[in-house]
N, CA, C and O atoms as a GROMACS GRO file, in nm:
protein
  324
    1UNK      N    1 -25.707   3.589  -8.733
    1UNK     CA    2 -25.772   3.496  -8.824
    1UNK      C    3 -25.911   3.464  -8.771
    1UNK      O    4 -25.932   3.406  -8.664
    2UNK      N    5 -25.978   3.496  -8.832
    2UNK     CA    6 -26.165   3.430  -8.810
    2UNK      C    7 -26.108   3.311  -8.798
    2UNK      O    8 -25.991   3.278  -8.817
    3UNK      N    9 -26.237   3.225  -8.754
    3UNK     CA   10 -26.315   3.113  -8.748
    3UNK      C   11 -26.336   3.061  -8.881
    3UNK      O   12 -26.335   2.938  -8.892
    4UNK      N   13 -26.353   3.126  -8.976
    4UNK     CA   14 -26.452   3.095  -9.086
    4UNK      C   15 -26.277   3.074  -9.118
    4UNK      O   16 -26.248   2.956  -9.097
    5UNK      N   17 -26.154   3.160  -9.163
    5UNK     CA   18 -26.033   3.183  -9.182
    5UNK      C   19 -26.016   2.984  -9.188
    5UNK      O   20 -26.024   2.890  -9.266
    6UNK      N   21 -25.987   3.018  -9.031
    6UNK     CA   22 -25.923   2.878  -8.953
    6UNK      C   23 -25.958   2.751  -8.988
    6UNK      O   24 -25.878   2.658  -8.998
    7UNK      N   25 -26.129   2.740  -9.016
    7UNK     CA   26 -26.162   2.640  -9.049
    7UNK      C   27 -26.114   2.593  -9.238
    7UNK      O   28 -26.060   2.486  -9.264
    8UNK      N   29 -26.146   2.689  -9.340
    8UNK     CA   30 -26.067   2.658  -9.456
    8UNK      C   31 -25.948   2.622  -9.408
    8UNK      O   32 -25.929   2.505  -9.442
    9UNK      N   33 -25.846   2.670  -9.339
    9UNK     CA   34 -25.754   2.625  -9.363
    9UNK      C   35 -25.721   2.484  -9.275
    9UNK      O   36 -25.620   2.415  -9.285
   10UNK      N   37 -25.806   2.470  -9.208
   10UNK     CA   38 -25.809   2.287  -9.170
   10UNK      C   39 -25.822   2.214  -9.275
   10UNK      O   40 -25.746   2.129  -9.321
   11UNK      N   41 -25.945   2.261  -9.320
   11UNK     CA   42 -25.948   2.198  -9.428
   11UNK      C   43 -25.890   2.188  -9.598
   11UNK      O   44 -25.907   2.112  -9.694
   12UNK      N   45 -25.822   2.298  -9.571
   12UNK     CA   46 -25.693   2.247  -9.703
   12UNK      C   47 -25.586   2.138  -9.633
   12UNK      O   48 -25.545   2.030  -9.676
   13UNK      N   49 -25.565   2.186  -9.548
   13UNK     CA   50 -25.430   2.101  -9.442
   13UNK      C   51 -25.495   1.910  -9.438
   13UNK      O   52 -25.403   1.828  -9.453
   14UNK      N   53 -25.596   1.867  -9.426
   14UNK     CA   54 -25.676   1.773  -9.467
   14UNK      C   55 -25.686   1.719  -9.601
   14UNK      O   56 -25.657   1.603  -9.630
   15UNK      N   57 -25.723   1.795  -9.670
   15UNK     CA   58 -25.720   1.735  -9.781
   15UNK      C   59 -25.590   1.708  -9.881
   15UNK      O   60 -25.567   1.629  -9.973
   16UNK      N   61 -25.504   1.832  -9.802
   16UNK     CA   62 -25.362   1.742  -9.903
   16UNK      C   63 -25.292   1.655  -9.820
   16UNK      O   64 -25.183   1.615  -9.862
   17UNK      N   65 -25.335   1.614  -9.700
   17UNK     CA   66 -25.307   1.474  -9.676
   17UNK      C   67 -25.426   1.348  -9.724
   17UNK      O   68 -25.394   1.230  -9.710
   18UNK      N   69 -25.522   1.373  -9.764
   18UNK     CA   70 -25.596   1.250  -9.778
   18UNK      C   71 -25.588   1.229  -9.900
   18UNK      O   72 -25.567   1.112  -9.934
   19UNK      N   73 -25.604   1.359 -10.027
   19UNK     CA   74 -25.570   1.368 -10.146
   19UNK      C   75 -25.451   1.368 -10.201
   19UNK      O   76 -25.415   1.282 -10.281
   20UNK      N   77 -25.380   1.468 -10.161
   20UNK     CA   78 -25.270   1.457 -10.256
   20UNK      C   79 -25.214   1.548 -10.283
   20UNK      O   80 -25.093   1.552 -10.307
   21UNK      N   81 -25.317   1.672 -10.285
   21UNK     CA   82 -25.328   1.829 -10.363
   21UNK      C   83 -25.253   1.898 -10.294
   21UNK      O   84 -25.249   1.877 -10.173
   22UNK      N   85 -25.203   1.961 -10.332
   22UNK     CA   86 -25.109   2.062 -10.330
   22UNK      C   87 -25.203   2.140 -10.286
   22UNK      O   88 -25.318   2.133 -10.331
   23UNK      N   89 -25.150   2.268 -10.147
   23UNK     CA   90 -25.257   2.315 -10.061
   23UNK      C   91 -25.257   2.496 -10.150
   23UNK      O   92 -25.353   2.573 -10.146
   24UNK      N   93 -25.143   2.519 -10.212
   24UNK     CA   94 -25.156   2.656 -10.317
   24UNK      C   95 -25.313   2.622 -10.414
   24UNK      O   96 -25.392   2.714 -10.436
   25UNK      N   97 -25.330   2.520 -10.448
   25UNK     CA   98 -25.461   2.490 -10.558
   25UNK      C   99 -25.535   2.502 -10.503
   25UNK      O  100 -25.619   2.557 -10.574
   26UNK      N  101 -25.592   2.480 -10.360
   26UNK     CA  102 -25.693   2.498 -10.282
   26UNK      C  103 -25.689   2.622 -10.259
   26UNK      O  104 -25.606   2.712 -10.275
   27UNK      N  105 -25.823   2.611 -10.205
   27UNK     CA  106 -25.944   2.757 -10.168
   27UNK      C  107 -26.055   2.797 -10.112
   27UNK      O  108 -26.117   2.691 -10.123
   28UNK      N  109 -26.146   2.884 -10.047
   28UNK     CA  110 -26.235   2.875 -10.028
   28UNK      C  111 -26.337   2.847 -10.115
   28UNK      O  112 -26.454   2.842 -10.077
   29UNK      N  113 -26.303   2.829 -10.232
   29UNK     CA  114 -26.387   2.779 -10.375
   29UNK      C  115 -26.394   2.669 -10.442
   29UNK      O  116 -26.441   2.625 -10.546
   30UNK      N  117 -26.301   2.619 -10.306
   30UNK     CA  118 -26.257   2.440 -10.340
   30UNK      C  119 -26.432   2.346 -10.315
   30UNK      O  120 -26.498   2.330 -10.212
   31UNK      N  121 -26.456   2.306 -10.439
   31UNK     CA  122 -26.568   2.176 -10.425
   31UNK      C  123 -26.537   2.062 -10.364
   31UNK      O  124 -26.426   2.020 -10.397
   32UNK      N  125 -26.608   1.986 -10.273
   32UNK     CA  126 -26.556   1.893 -10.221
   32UNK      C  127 -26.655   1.806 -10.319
   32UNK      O  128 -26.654   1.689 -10.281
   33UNK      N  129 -26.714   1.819 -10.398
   33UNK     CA  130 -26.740   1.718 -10.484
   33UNK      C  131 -26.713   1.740 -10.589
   33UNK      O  132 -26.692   1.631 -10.642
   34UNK      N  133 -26.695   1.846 -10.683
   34UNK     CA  134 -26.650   1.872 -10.830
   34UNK      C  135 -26.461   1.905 -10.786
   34UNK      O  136 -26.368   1.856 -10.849
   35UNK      N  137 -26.451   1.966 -10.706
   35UNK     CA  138 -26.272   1.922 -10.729
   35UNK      C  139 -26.195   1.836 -10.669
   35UNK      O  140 -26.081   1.823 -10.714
   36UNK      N  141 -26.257   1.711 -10.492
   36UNK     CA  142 -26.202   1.669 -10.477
   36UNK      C  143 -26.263   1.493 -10.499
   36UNK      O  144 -26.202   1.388 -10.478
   37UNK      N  145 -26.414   1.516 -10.553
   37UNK     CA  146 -26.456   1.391 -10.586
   37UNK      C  147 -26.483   1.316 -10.403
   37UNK      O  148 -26.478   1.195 -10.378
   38UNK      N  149 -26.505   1.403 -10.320
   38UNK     CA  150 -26.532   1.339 -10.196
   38UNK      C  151 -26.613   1.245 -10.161
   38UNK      O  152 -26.716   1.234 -10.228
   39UNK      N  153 -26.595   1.167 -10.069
   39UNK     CA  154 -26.719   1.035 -10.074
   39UNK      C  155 -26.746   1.079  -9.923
   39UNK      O  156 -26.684   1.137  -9.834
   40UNK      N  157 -26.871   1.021  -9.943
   40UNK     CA  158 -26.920   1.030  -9.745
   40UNK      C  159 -26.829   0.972  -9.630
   40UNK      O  160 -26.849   1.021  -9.519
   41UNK      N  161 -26.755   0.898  -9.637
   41UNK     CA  162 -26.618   0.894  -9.583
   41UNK      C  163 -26.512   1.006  -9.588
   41UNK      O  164 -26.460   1.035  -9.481
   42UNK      N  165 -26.482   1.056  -9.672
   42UNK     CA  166 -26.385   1.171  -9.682
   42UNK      C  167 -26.490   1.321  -9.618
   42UNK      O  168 -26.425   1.425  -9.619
   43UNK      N  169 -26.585   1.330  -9.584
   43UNK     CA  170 -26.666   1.442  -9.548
   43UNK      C  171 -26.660   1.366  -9.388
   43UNK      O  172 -26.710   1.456  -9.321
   44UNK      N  173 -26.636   1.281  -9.315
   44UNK     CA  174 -26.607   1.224  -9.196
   44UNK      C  175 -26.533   1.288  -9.153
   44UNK      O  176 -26.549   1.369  -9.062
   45UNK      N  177 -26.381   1.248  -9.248
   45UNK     CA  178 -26.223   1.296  -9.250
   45UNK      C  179 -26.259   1.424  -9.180
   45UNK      O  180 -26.244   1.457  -9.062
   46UNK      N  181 -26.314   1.491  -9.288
   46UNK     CA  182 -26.296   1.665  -9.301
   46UNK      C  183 -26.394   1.695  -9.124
   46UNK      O  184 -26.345   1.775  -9.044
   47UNK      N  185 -26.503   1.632  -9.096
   47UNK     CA  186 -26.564   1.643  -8.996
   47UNK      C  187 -26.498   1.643  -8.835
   47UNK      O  188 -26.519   1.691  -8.724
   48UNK      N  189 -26.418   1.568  -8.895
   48UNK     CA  190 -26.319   1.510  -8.776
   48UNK      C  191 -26.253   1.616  -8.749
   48UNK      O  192 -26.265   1.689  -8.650
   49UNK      N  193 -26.172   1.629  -8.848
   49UNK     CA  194 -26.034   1.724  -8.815
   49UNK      C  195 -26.069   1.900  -8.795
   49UNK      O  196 -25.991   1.984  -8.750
   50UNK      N  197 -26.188   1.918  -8.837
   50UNK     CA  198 -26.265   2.005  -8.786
   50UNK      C  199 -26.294   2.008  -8.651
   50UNK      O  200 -26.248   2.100  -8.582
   51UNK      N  201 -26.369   1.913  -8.599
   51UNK     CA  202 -26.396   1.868  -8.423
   51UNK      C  203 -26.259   1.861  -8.369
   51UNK      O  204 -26.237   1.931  -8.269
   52UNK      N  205 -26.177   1.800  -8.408
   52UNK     CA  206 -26.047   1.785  -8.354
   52UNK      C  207 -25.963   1.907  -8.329
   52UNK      O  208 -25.875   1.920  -8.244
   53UNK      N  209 -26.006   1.997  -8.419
   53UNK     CA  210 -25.923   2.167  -8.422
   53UNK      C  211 -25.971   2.272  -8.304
   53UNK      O  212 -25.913   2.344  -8.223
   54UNK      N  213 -26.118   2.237  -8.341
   54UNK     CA  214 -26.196   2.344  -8.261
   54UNK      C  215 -26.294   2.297  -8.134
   54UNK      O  216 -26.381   2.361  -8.076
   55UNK      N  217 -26.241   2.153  -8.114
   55UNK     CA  218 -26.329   2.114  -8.002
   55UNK      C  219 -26.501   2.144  -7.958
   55UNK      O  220 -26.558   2.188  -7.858
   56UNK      N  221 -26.550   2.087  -8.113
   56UNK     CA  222 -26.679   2.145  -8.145
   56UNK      C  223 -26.740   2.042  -8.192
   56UNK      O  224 -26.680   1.986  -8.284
   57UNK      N  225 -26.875   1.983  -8.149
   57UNK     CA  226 -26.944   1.880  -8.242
   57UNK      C  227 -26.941   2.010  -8.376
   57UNK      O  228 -26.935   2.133  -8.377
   58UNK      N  229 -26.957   1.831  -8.545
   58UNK     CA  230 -26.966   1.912  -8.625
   58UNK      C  231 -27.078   1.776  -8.671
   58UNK      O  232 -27.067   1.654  -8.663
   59UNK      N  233 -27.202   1.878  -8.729
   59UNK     CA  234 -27.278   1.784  -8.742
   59UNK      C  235 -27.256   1.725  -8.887
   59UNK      O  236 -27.274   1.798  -8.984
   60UNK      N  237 -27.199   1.539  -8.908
   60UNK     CA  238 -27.168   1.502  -9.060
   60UNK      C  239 -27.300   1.557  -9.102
   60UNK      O  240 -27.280   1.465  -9.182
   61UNK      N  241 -27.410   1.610  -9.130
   61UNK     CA  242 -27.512   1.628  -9.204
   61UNK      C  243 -27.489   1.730  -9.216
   61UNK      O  244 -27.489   1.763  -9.335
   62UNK      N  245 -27.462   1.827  -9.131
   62UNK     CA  246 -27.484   1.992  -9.210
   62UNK      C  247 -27.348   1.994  -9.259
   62UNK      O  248 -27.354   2.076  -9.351
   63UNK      N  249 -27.244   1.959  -9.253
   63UNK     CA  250 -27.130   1.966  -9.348
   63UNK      C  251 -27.133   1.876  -9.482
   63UNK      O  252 -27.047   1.896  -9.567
   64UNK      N  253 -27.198   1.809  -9.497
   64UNK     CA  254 -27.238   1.727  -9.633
   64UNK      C  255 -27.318   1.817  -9.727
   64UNK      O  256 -27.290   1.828  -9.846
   65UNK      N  257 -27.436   1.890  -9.657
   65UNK     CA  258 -27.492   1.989  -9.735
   65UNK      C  259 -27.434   2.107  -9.820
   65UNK      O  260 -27.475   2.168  -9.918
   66UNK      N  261 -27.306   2.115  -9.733
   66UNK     CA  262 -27.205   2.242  -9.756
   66UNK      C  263 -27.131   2.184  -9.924
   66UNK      O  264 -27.079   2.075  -9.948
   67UNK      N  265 -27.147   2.269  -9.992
   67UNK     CA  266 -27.071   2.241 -10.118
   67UNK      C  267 -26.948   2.312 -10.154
   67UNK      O  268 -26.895   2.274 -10.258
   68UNK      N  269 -26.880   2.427 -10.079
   68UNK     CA  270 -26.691   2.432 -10.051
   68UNK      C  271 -26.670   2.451  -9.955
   68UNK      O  272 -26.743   2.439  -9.857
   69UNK      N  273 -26.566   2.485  -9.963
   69UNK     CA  274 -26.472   2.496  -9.806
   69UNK      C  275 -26.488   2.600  -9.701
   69UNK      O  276 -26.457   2.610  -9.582
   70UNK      N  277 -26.567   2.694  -9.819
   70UNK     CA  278 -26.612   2.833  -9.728
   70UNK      C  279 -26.743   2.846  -9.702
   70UNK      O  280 -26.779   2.944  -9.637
   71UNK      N  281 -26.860   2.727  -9.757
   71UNK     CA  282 -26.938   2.696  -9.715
   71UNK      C  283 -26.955   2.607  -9.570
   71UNK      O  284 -27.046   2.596  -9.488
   72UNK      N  285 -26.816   2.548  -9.584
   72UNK     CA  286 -26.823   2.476  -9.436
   72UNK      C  287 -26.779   2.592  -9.358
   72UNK      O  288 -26.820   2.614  -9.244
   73UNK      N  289 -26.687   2.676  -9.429
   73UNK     CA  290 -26.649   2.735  -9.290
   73UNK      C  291 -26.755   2.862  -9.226
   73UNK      O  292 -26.766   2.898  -9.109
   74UNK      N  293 -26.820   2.907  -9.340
   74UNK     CA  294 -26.977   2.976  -9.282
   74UNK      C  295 -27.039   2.894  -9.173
   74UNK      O  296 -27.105   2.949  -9.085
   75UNK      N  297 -27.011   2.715  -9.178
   75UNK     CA  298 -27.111   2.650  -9.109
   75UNK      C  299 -27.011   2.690  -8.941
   75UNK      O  300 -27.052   2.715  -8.828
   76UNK      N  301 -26.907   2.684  -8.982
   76UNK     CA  302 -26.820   2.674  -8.814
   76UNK      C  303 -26.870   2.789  -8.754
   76UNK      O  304 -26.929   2.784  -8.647
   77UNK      N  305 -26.846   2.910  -8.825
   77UNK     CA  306 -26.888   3.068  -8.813
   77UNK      C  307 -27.016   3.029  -8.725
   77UNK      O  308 -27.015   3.080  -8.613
   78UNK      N  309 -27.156   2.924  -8.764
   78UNK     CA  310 -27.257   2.944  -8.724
   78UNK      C  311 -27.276   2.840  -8.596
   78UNK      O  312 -27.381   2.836  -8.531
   79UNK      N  313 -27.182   2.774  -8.574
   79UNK     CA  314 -27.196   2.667  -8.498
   79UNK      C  315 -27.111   2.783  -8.385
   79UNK      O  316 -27.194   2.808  -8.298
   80UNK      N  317 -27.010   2.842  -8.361
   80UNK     CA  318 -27.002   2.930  -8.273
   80UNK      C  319 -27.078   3.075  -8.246
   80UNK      O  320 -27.044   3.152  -8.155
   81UNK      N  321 -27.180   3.099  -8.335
   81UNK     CA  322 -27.275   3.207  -8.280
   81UNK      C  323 -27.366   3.150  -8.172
   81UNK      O  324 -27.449   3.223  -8.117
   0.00000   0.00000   0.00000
C-alpha cells in the first residue's frame, strides 16, 4: 500500500466516525466540502489522525487547500518526498 493508499484510507476510517458515512460511499473522490460539508474543525480531526498515523507534522493549511481525499493524500505523498 502507498502512502498516498494509507492516507485515504485514514481518512475514510475518520470520517465515518465523525460523520456517520458508511466507509463503501467513500473515496478518493470524496469532497470534504461538497460531500462531507467539513468545517475547519473537522479538517483538524482529519489533520490529526493523519499526524497520529504517520507520525508526521501535517500542515492544517496545506490540507484545507486540498479539496478530496486524494488530494490530501498527494499532500502526504509530498510531505514524505
Amino acid at each position: 500500500m502507498t502512502i498516498r493508499e494509507e492516507a485515504i484510507q485514514v481518512l475514510i476510517e475518520k470520517a465515518v466516525k465523525v460523520f456517520g458515512v458508511k466507509a463503501e460511499d467513500l473515496s478518493e473522490n470524496t469532497s470534504f466540502k461538497d460531500d462531507l460539508a467539513c468545517k475547519s474543525s473537522n479538517i483538524v480531526q482529519f489533520s490529526a489522525a493523519l499526524e497520529d498515523h504517520f507520525d508526521i507534522e501535517v500542515p492544517y493549511m496545506e490540507l484545507a487547500r486540498r479539496k478530496t481525499f486524494g488530494e490530501a493524500g498527494d499532500l502526504m505523498e509530498e510531505l514524505f518526498a
